[in-house]
C-alpha positions in Angstrom: 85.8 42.4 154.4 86.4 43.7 150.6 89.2 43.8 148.9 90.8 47.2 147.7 90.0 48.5 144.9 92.3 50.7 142.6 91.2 53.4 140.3 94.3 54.3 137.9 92.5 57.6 135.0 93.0 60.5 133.1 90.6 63.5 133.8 90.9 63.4 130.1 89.3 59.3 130.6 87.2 60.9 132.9 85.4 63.1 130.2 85.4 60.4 127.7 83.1 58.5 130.4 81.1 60.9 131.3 80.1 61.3 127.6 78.5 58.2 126.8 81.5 55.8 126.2 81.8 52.4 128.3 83.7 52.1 131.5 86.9 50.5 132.5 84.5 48.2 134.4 82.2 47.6 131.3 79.3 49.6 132.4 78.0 52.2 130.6 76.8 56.1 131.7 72.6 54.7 131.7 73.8 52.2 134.6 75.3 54.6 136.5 72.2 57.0 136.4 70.4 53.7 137.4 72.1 54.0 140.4 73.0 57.3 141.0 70.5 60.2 142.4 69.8 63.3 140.0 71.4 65.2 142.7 74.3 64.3 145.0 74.5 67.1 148.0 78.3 68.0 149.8 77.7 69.7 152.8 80.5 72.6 152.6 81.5 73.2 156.8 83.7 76.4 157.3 83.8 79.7 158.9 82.0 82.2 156.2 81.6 84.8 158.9 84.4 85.6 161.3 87.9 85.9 161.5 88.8 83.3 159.0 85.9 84.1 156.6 88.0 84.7 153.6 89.2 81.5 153.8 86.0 80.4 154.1 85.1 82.1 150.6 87.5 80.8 149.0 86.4 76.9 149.6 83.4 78.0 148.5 84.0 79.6 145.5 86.8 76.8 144.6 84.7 74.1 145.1 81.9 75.5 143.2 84.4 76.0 140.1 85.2 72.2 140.5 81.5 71.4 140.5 80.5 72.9 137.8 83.6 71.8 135.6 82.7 67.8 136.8 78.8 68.6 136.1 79.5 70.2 132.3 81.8 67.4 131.5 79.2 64.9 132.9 81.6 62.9 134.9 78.8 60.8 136.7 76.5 60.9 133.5 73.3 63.0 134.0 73.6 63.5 137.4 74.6 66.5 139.2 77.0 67.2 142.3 75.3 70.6 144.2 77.5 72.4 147.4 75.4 72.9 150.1 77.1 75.3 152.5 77.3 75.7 156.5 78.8 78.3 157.6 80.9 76.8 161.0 82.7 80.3 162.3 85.6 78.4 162.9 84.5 76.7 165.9 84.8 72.6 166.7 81.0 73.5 168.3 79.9 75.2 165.5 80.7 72.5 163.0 79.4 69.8 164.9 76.1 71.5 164.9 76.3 72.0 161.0 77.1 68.3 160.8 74.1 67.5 162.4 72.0 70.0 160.2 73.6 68.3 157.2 72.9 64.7 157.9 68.9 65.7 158.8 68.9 67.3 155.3 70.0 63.9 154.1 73.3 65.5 153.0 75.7 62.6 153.3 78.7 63.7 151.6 80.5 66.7 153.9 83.7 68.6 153.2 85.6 71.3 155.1 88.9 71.9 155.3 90.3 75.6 157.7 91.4 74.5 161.2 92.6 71.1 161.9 91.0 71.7 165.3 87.6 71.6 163.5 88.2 68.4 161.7 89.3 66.5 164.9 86.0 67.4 166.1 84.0 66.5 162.7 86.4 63.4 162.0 85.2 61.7 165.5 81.5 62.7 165.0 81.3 61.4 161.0 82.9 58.0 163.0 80.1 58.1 166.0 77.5 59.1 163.4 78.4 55.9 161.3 79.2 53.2 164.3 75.4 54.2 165.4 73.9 54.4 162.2 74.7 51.0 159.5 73.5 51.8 156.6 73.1 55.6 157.0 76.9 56.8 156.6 78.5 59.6 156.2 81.8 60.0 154.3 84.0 63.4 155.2 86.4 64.7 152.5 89.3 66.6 154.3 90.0 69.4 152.2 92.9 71.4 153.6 93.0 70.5 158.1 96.5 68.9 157.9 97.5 67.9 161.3 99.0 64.3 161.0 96.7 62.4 163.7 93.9 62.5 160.9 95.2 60.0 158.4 97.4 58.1 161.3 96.3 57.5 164.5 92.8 59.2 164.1 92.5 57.5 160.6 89.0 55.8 159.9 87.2 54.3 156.4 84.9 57.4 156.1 87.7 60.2 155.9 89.9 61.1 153.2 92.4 63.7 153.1 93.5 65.7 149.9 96.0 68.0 151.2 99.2 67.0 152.1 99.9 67.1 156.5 101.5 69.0 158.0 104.9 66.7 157.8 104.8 66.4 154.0 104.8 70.0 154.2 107.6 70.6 156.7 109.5 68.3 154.9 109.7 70.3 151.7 110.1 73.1 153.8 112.6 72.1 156.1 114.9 70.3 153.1 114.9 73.8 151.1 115.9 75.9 154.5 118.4 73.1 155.1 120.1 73.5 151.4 120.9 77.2 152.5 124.2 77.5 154.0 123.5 80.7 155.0 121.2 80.1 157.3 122.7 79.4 160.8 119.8 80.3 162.9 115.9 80.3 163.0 112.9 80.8 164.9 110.0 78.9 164.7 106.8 80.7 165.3 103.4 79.2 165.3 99.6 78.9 166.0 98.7 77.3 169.4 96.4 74.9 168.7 96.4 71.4 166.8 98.1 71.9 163.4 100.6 74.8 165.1 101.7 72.1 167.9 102.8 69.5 164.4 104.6 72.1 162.8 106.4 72.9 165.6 107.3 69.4 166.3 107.9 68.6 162.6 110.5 71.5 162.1 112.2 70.5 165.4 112.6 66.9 164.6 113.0 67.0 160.6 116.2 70.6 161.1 117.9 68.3 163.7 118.7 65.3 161.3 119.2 67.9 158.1 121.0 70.5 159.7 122.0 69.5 163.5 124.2 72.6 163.2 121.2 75.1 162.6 120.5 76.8 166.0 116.7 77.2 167.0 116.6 80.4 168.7 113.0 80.7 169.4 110.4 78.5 169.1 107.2 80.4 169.9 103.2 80.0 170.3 100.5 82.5 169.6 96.7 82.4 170.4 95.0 81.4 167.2 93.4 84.5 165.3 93.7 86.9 168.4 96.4 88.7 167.7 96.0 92.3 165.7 99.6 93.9 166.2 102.4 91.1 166.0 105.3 94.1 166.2 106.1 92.4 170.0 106.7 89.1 168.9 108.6 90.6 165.7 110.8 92.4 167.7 111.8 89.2 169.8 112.7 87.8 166.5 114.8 90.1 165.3 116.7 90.2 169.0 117.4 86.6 168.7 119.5 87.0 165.6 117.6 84.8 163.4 118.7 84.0 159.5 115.0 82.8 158.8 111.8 82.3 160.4 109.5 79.2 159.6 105.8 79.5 160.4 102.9 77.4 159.6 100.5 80.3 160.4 97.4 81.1 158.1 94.5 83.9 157.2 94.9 87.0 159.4 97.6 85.7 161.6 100.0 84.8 158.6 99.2 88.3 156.7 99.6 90.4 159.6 102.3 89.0 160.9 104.7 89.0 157.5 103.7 92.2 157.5 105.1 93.2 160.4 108.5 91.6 159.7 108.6 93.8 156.6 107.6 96.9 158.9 110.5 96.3 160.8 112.8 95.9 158.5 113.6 92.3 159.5 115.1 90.8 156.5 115.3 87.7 156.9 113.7 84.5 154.9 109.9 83.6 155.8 108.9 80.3 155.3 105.6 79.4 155.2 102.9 77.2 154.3 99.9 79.2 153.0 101.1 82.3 151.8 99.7 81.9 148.5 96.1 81.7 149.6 93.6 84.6 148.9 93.8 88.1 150.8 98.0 87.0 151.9 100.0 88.6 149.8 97.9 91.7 149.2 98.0 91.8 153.2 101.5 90.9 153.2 102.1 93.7 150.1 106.0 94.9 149.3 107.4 93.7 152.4 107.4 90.0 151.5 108.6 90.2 147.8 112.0 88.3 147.9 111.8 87.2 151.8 108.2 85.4 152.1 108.3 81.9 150.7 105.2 78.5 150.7 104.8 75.1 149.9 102.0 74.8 147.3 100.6 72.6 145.2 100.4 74.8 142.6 101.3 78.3 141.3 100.1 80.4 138.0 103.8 80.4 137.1 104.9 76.9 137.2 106.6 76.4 133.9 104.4 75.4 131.2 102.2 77.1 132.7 99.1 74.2 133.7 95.7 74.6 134.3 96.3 78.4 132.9 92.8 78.4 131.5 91.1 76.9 134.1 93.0 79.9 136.8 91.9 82.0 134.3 88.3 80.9 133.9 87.8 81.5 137.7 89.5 84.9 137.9 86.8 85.9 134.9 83.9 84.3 136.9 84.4 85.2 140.4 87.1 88.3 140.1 89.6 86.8 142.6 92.5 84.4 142.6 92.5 80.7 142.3 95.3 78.4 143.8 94.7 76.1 146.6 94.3 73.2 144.0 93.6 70.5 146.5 90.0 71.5 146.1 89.8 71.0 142.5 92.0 67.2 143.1 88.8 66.3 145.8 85.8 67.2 143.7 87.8 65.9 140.5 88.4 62.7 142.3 84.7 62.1 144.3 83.2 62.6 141.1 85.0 59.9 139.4 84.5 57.8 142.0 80.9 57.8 142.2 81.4 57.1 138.3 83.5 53.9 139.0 80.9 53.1 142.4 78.1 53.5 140.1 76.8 54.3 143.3 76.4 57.5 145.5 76.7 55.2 148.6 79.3 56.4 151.1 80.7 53.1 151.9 81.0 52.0 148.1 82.2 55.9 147.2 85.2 55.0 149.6 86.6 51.8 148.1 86.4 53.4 144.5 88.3 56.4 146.4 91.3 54.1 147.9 93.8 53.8 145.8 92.8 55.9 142.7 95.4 57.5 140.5 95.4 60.6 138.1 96.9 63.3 136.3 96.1 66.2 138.0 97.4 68.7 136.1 100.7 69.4 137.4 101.7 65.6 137.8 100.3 62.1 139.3 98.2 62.2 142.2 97.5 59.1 144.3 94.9 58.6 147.4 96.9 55.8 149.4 94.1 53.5 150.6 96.5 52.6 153.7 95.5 55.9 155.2 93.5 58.0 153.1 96.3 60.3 152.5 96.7 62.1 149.0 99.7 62.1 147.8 100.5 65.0 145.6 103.4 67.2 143.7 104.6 70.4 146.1 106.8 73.4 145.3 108.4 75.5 147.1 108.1 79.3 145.8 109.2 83.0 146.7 107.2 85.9 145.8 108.9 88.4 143.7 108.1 91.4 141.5 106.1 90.3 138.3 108.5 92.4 136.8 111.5 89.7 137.1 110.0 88.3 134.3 106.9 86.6 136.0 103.7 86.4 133.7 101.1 86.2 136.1 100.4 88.1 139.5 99.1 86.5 142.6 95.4 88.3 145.2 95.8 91.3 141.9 98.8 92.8 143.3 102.3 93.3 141.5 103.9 90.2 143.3 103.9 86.8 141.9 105.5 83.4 143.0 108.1 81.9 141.0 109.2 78.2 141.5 112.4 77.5 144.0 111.9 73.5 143.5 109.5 71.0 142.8 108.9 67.8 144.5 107.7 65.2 142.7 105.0 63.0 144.2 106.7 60.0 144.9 109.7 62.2 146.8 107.0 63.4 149.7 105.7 60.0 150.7 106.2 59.6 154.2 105.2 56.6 156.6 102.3 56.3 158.6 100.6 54.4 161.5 96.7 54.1 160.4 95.5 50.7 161.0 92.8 50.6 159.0 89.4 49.0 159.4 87.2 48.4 156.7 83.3 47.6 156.5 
């Protein structure tokens, strides 16, 4: 058994290492590329054709800006990270057969992060793969599937989340619905699979000790990425006399569905957690400015306005949004790891993963080696008309998000129950 090991840097230390200077650790950037391949692969697993396609495109295009960022400021010396991508249609089967496509291209390093009902699937077979294969590992970085069984129950050595789950989320959530006394009654409306079943339970459990006297008046399931017209379940909603609705839903079935609560002139508060990704609010459009509010990590309007040229950067180079900055805090992270491993070897990437520490951009992040679990600054935003006095848009519409509250780091760490085993 080793002990932990903690990694507290700067991206600005980060850049000073990966220009020649000696590490923390005494080392210097010609041991590492001792060490360290000319190339390390990350096998990219998610659903670039199909219904959740776009979201697919954006982990692609995200991680690719974090890549290239980490390779120009040669974080791990002269060698190079490169995205290998897999395209998994959203499907548990799918992915599993990427997986095993990855690891006989010697790709040892996978990421994927749309549908928590993929990642069970991928989280048990990186866990098989390793058990059978010493020496041969396989180390999964958990981009964005947040159901909570990943980093507790289901937690292992070789997965690391950098999202927060699906409880962080609901607690920011369900703490900014609870601090509106006008809201006396909600519905809860979600996808049925995995990650829909947590949020259900989550908003349940978390409204009943903040606001006992908030009545749940529907509490509802969908098929995931089925449904084309929502305008049935929307008019259930607005029959049950809700003050807000809070859904977890994403791509296509969040979009569509905001929509039609607009359509029907439903106005009530929509909370979410993913209305700010790519293609949503140009799907949701007018409807959702004022009523349609997320939990983020990040927003181009935060005050101070951080990581503006990096947003900016990617909007020049690939002529869409960026946002979903858990992406950028993984590859950031992995690459300094390798640089404190001086080593591209799953099982020694991991221990320079637990516990590491940086400024992110909008605030301290912190992997917490008991569970693999990033812990990370949220807001909570609504979308309103740029012309309130917003500088930036969000998906090159005329709607942007503008801060409700933020939640510090250390106010969204909740407990666990990984038991952790360690090689």
């Amino acid at each position: 058994m080793r002990s932990t090991k903690f990694l507290a840097v700067t991206l600005a230390s980060l850049i000073l290492l990966g220009c020649g200077n000696e590490n923390k650790e005494g080392g210097t950037d010609s041991a590492v590329a001792n060490k360290v391949p000319d190339v390390i692969k990350i096998g990219v697993i998610d659903p670039m054709t199909g219904a959740f396609a776009q979201q697919g495109s954006l982990t692609r295009g995200h991680i690719q800006k974090a890549i290239d960022a980490a390779n120009q400021e040669g974080i791990i010396g002269n060698s190079k990270l490169e995205m290998v991508v897999f395209d998994n249609k959203a499907s548990p089967q799918e992915a599993l057969v990427a997986l095993k496509s990855a690891i006989s291209q010697g790709v040892r390093f996978v990421a994927q992060g749309a549908g928590s009902h993929v990642a069970h699937s991928l989280t048990d077979a990186v866990r098989k793969h390793n058990e059978r294969n010493p020496g041969d590992e396989v180390l999964y970085l958990n981009l964005a599937a947040i159901d909570p069984p990943l980093t507790n129950e289901k937690c292992h050595f070789y997965h690391f989340r950098f999202d927060s789950h699906v409880f962080m989320k609901s607690d920011a959530i369900t703490t900014a619905i609870a601090d509106r006394d006008d809201i006396k009654k909600i519905y809860l409306f979600n996808q049925d699979y995995s990650y829909g079943h947590s949020v259900q339970k989550s908003a349940n459990e978390m409204l009943a000790k903040k606001r006992p006297d908030i009545e749940i008046v529907g509490d509802e399931l969908h098929p995931l990425g089925k449904i084309k017209d929502f305008a049935p379940y929307v008019s259930k909603i607005k029959a049950s006399g809700a003050d807000a609705i809070y859904t977890g839903n994403w791509g296509s079935d969040l979009g569509l569905f905001a929509k039609a609560v607009g359509e029907a002139g439903l106005n009530v508060a929509v909370y979410t957690n993913y209305a700010y990704l790519i293609g949503t609010p140009r799907a949701i459009g007018p409807y959702g400015v004022g009523r349609v509010k997320t939990v983020m990590g990040w927003h181009a309007n935060i005050a101070g306005y951080p990581l503006e040229k990096y947003y900016l950067d990617y909007i020049e180079q690939y002529d869409e949004d960026w946002g979903f900055i858990p992406q950028k805090y993984a590859i950031d992270i992995f690459a300094a790891a390798i640089r404190k491993a001086g080593s591209a070897n799953p099982t020694d990437v991991a221990y320079a993963l637990e516990g590491f520490r940086y400024d992110g951009g909008v605030g301290e992040v912190w992997m917490r080696p008991d569970d693999h679990q990033l812990i990370l600054p949220l807001y909570v935003a609504t979308l309103r008309n740029t012309s309130e006095g917003l500088k930036y848009s969000a998906d090159d519409t005329e709607y942007g998000w503008d801060t409700d509250v933020k939640i510090e780091a250390e106010q969204n760490i909740l407990p666990h129950s990984c038991e952790m085993d360690r090689p």
